[in-house]
C-alpha positions in Angstrom: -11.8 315.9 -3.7 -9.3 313.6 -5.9 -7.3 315.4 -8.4 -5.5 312.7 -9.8 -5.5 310.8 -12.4 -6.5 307.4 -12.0 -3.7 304.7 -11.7 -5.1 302.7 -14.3 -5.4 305.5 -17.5 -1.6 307.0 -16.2 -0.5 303.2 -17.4 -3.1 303.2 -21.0 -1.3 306.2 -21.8 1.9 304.7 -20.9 0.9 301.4 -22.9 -0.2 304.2 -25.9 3.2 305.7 -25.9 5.1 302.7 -26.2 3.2 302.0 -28.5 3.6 305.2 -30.6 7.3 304.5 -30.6 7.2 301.3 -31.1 4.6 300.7 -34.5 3.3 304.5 -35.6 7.0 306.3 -35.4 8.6 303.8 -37.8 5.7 303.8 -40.3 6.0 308.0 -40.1 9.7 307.5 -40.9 9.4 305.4 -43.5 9.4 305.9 -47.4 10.1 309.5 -46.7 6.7 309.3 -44.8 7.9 312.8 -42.9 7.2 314.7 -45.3 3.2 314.8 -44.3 4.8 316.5 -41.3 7.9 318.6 -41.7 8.0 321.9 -43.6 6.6 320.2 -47.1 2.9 318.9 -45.0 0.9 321.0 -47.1 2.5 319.9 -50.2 2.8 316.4 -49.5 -1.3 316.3 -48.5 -2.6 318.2 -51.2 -3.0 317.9 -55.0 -3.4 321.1 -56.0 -4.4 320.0 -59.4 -7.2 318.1 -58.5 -9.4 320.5 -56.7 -7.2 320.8 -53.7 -8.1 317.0 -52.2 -6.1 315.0 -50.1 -3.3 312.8 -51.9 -4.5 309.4 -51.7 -0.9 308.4 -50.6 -2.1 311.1 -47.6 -5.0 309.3 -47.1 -4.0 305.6 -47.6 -0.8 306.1 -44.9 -3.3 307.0 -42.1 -5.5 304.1 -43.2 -2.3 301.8 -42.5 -2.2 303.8 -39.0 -5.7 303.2 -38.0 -5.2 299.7 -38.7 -1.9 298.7 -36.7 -3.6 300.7 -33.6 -7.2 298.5 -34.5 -5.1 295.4 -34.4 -3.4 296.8 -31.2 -6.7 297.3 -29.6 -6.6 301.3 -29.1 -8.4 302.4 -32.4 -11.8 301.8 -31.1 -11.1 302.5 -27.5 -14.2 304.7 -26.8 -16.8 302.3 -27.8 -19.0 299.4 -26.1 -17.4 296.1 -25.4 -19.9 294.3 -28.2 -18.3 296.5 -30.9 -14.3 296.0 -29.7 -14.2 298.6 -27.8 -13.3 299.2 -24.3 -15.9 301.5 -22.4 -13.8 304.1 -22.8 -15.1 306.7 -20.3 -15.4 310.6 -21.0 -12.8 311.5 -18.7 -10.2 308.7 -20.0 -11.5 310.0 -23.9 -10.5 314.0 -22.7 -7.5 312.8 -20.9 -5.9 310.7 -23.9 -7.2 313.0 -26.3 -5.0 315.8 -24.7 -1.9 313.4 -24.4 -1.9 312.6 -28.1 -2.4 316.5 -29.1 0.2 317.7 -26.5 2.8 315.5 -28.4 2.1 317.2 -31.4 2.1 316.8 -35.3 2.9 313.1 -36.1 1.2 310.4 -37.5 -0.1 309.1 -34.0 -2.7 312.2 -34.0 -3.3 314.3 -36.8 -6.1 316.9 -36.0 -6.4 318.6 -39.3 -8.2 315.4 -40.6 -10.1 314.2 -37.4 -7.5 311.0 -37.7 -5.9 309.3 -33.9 -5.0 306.4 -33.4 -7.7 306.7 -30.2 -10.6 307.3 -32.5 -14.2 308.8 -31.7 -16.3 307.0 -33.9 -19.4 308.5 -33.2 -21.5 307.2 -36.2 -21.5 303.7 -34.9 -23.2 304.9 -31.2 -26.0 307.0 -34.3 -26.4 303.8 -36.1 -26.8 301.8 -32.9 -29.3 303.9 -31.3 -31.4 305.3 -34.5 -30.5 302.6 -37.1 -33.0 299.5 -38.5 -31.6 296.1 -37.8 -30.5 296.1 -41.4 -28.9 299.8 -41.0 -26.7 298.2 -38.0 -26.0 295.1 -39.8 -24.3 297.0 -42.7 -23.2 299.9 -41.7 -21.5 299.4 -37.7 -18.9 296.7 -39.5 -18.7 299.1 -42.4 -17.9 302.2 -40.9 -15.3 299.8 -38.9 -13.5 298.3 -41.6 -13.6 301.2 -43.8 -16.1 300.0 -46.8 -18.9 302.7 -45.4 -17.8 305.9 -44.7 -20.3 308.8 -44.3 -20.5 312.3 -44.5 -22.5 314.9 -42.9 -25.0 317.3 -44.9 -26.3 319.5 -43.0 -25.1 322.8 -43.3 -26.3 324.9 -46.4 -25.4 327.1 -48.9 -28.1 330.0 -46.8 -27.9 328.2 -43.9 -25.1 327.4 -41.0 -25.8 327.7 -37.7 -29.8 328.2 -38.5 -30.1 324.7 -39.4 -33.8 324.9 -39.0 -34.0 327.2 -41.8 -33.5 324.2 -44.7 -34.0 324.2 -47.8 -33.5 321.0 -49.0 -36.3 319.3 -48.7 -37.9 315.5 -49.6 -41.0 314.4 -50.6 -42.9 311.5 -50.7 -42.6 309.4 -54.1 -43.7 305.6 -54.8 -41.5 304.0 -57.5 -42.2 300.2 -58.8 -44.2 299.7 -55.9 -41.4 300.3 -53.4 -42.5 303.8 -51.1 -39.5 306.4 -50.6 -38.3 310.1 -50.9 -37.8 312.3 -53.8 -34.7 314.8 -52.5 -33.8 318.4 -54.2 -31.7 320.7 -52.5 -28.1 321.6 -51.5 -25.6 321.6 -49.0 -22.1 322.8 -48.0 -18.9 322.0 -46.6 -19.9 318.0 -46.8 -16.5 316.7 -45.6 -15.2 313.3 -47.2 -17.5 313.5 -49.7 -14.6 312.3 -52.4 -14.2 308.9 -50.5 -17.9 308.5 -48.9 -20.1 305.7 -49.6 -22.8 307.5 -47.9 -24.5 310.7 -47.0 -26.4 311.4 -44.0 -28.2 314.0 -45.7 -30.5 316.2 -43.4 -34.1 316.9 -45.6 -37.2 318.8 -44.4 -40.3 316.5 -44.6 -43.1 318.6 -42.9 -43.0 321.4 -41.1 -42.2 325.2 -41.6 -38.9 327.1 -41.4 -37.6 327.5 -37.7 -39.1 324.3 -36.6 -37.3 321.5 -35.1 -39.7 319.1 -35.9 -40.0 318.1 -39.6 -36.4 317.7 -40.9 -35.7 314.0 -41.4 -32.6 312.2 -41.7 -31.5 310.1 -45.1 -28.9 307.8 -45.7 -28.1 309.3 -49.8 -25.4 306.7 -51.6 -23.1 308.8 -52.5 -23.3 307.8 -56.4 -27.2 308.2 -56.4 -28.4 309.2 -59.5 -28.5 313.4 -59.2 -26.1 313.6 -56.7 -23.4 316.2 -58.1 -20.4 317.5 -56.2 -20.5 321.3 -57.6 -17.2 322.5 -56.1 -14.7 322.1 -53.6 -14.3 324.8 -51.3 -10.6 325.4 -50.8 -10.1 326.7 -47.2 -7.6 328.4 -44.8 -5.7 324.9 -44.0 -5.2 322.7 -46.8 -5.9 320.1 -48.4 -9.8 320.5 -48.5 -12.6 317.7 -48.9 -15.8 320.1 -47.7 -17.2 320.3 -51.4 -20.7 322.0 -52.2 -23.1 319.6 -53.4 -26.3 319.1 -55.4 -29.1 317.2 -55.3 -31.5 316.8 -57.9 -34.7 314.8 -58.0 -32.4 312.0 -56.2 -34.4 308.9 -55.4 -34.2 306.5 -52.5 -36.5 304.0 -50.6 -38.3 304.4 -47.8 -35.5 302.1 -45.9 -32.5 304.8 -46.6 -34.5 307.0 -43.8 -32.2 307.2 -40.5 -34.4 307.5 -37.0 -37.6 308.3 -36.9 -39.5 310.8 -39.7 -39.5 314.5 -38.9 -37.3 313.8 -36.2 -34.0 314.0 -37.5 -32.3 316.5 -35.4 -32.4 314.1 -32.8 -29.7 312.0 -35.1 -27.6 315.5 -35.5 -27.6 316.0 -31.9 -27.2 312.8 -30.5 -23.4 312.7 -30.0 -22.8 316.9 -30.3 -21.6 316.8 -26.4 -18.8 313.8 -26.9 -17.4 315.9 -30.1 -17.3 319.3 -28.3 -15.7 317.6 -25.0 -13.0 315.3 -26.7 -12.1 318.8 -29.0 -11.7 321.0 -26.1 -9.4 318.6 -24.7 -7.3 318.0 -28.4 -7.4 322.1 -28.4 -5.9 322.3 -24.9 -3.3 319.5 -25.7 -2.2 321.7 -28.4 -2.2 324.3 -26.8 0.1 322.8 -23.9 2.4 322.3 -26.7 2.6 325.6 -28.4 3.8 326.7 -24.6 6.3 324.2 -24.1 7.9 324.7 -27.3 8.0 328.2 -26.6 9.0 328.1 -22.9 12.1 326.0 -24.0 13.0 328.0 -26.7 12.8 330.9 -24.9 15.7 329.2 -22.7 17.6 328.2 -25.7 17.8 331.5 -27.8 20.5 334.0 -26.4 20.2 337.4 -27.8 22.0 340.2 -27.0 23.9 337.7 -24.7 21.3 336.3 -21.8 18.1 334.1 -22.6 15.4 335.5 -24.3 13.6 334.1 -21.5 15.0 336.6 -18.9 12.5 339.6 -20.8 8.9 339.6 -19.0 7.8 340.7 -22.5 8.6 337.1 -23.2 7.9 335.4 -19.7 4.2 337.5 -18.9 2.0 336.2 -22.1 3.0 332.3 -21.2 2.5 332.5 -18.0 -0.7 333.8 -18.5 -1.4 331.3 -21.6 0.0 328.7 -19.1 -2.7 329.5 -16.6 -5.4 329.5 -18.6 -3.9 326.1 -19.3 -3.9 324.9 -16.0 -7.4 325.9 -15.2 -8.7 324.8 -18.3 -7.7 321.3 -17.6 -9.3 321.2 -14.5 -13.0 322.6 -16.1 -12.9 319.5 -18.8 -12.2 316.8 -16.5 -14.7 317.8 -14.0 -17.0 317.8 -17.0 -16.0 315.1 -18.6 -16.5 313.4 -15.3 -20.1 314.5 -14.5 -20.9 313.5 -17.9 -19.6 310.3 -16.6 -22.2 310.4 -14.3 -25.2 310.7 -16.0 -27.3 309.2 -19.0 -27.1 310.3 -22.0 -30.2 312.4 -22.5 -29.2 314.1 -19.2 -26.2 315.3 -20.1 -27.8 317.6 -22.7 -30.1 319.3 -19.9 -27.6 319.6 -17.3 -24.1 319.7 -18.8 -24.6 322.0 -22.0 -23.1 324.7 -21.1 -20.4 323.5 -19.1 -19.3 321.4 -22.5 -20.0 324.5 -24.5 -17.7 326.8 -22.2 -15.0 323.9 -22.2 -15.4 324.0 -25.6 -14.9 327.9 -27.4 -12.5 328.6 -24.6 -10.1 325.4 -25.4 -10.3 326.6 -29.4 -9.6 329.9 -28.6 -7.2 329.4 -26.0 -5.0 327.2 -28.7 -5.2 329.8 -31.3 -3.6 331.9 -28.8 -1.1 329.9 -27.9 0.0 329.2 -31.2 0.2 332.8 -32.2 2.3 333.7 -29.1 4.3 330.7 -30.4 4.7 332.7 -33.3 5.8 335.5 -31.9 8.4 333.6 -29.7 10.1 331.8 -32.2 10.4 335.4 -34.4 11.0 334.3 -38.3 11.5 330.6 -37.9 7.9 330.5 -36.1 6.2 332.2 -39.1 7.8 329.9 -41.1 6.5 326.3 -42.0 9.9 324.8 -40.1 8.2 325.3 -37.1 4.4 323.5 -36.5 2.9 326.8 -34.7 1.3 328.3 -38.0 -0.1 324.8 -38.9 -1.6 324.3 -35.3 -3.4 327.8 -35.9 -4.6 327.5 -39.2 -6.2 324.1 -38.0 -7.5 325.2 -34.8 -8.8 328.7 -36.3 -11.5 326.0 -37.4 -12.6 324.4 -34.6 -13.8 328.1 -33.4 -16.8 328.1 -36.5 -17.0 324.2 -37.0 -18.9 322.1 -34.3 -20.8 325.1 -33.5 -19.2 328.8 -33.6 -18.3 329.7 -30.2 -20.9 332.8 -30.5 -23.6 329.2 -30.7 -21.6 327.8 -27.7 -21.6 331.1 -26.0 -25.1 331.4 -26.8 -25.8 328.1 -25.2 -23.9 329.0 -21.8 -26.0 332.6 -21.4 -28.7 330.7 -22.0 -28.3 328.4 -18.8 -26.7 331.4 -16.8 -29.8 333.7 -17.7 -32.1 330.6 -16.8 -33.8 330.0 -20.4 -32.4 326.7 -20.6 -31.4 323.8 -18.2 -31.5 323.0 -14.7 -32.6 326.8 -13.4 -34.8 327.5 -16.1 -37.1 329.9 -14.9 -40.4 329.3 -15.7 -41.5 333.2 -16.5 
């Protein structure tokens, strides 16, 4: 068995690092840029007086990112030659992902708002695999360039993690002639709905609650006629975009359907593994760096006269963070590897719970880390001087979104008590 990390991704992250210094570190220090960053983040990223959204000088400075690492060739890293990408692997994805969180907050990798400068991109792979020609054609280019950008409804008001349970629901109307859906329902915490073009909007179209089969996928513009944004939901890590929205006897063509009819979980769940994988490995980056900071503060500060490092009260918890760390590592990679290894639809029978473990234990593990951060650095690590508290309140949400880690635990017992995957027992 190999360990090591193949010559070839130790030099892309060399090439990303120089690269980091060279084009995103400037652009962070310019025009007072820093201030996304340092003690003011919060303030700098959120209007307050408009419903608690993102500044648009927020949201247009990691545009200008994205764009110098596009033109640089690392923005769409993951994906298939045909769409510029390189065939970025799962284990190179986890690997880089981990590097960019380890170095913490900058502009380079900014995991309150899902924004790298290695991106994930996983709508292109939905529109690829479930999308008409004329869904490719429009929306692969636009989701690239920026002039389609899509949110996610799926989650509602009654329903979270019981997605099967929906109450939105569409029915079949014809209008001039042209066939399509009449929509009326609701959903929560649609992020980006304030800049989307687009909603992939999750309807049932057959079918009774609990079943899998009958909920349908729709592409909903986001300035349909009916579609209302009721509220933003303002949340434990600011600024928020996950508003609650309406829809109301909204109209679209037969075309705007995404996939096949009634089988729209298929769309939700088509890249659920890739996200869950490439987190674990941002969560254990950041948690790498919640124990670094720490370990080399701990050396720094000198009460009472010798290092705070010298009390075990101090030492014990990061060692013990620093192994979990250490084995942690070595679960994603091997994942990410096997997922390497097979085909897509595999990966969901065999590697589900491996991804899902990887996955609440990473998110957990950070929130951990940065709390014992915290707790290191005394009154400057409560304080917004020091990134610890922003690392928690972001990570604190990685353990509900994506699926809650009781869904991910879920998913492992069920592989371990053979109801699921490869040992299923067939009593």
């Amino acid at each position: 068995m190999d360990f090591t990390v193949p010559a070839a991704l130790t030099a892309y992250l060399d090439e990303l690092d120089t690269f980091i210094e060279q084009e995103i570190k400037p652009l962070e220090q310019a025009d007072d840029n820093i201030r996304f960053f340092d003690h003011r983040r919060e303030w700098a990223r959120t209007d307050f007086d408009n419903d608690g959204l993102p500044r648009p000088e927020w949201e247009a400075l990691m545009d200008q990112a994205k764009r110098l690492a596009d033109e640089a060739g690392h923005y769409r890293f993951s994906l298939p030659e045909e769409y510029g990408g390189k065939n970025g692997s799962h284990l190179w994805m986890a690997v880089i992902r981990e590097h960019l969180a380890a170095k913490g907050l900058g502009l380079h990798n900014d995991l309150q708002t899902e924004h790298s400068i290695v991106a994930n991109l996983p709508l292109v792979l939905v529109f690829r695999d479930f999308g008409s020609q004329e869904q490719r054609e429009e929306f692969i280019p636009g989701v690239l360039n920026g002039t389609r950008r899509i949110t996610f409804g799926l989650t509602e008001p009654k329903h979270g993690s019981d997605a099967t349970f929906m109450e939105t629901v569409a029915k079949r109307e014809t209008r001039d002639g042209r066939p399509g859906w009449l929509i009326n329902g609701e959903k929560m915490w649609t992020t980006g709905m304030h800049t989307a073009s687009h909603c992939a909007l999750f309807v049932r179209t057959s079918g009774k609650d609990g079943d899998a089969k009958g909920i349908t996928t729709i592409l909903v513009p986001a300035d349909a006629e009916g579609v209302v944004i009721e509220e933003y939901l303002w949340t434990f890590n600011m600024p928020t975009d996950h508003p609650r929205v309406s829809f109301t006897n909204v109209w679209v063509p037969e075309s705007a359907v995404l996939g096949e009819v009634d089988e729209g979980l298929m769309v939700a769940q088509h890249f659920v593994h890739e996200n869950r994988i490439r987190q674990a490995a941002s969560s254990l980056g950041a948690a790498d760096f919640c124990i670094r900071e720490s370990v080399a503060y701990a050396r720094e500060r000198k009460p009472f006269g010798q290092e705070l490092a010298r009390n075990q009260a101090i030492q014990f918890p990061l060692v013990e963070l620093a192994t979990q760390v250490e084995m942690l590592r070595l679960l994603i990679r091997k994942t990410a590897w096997e997922m390497d290894q097979l085909p897509k639809p595999e990966i969901a029978k065999q590697l589900s719970d491996k991804v899902a473990m990887c996955n609440y234990w990473a998110n957990r593990l950070c929130c951990e880390a940065a709390d014992r951060a915290m707790q290191v650095h005394g009154a400057m690590g409560y304080s917004r001087h020091t990134p610890f508290e922003h690392i928690y309140r972001h990570h604190r949400r990685y353990r509900i979104t994506e699926g809650s880690e009781e869904i991910q635990m879920r998913k492992a017992a069920a592989f371990l008590f053979g109801y699921a995957g490869p040992n299923r027992r067939r009593d």
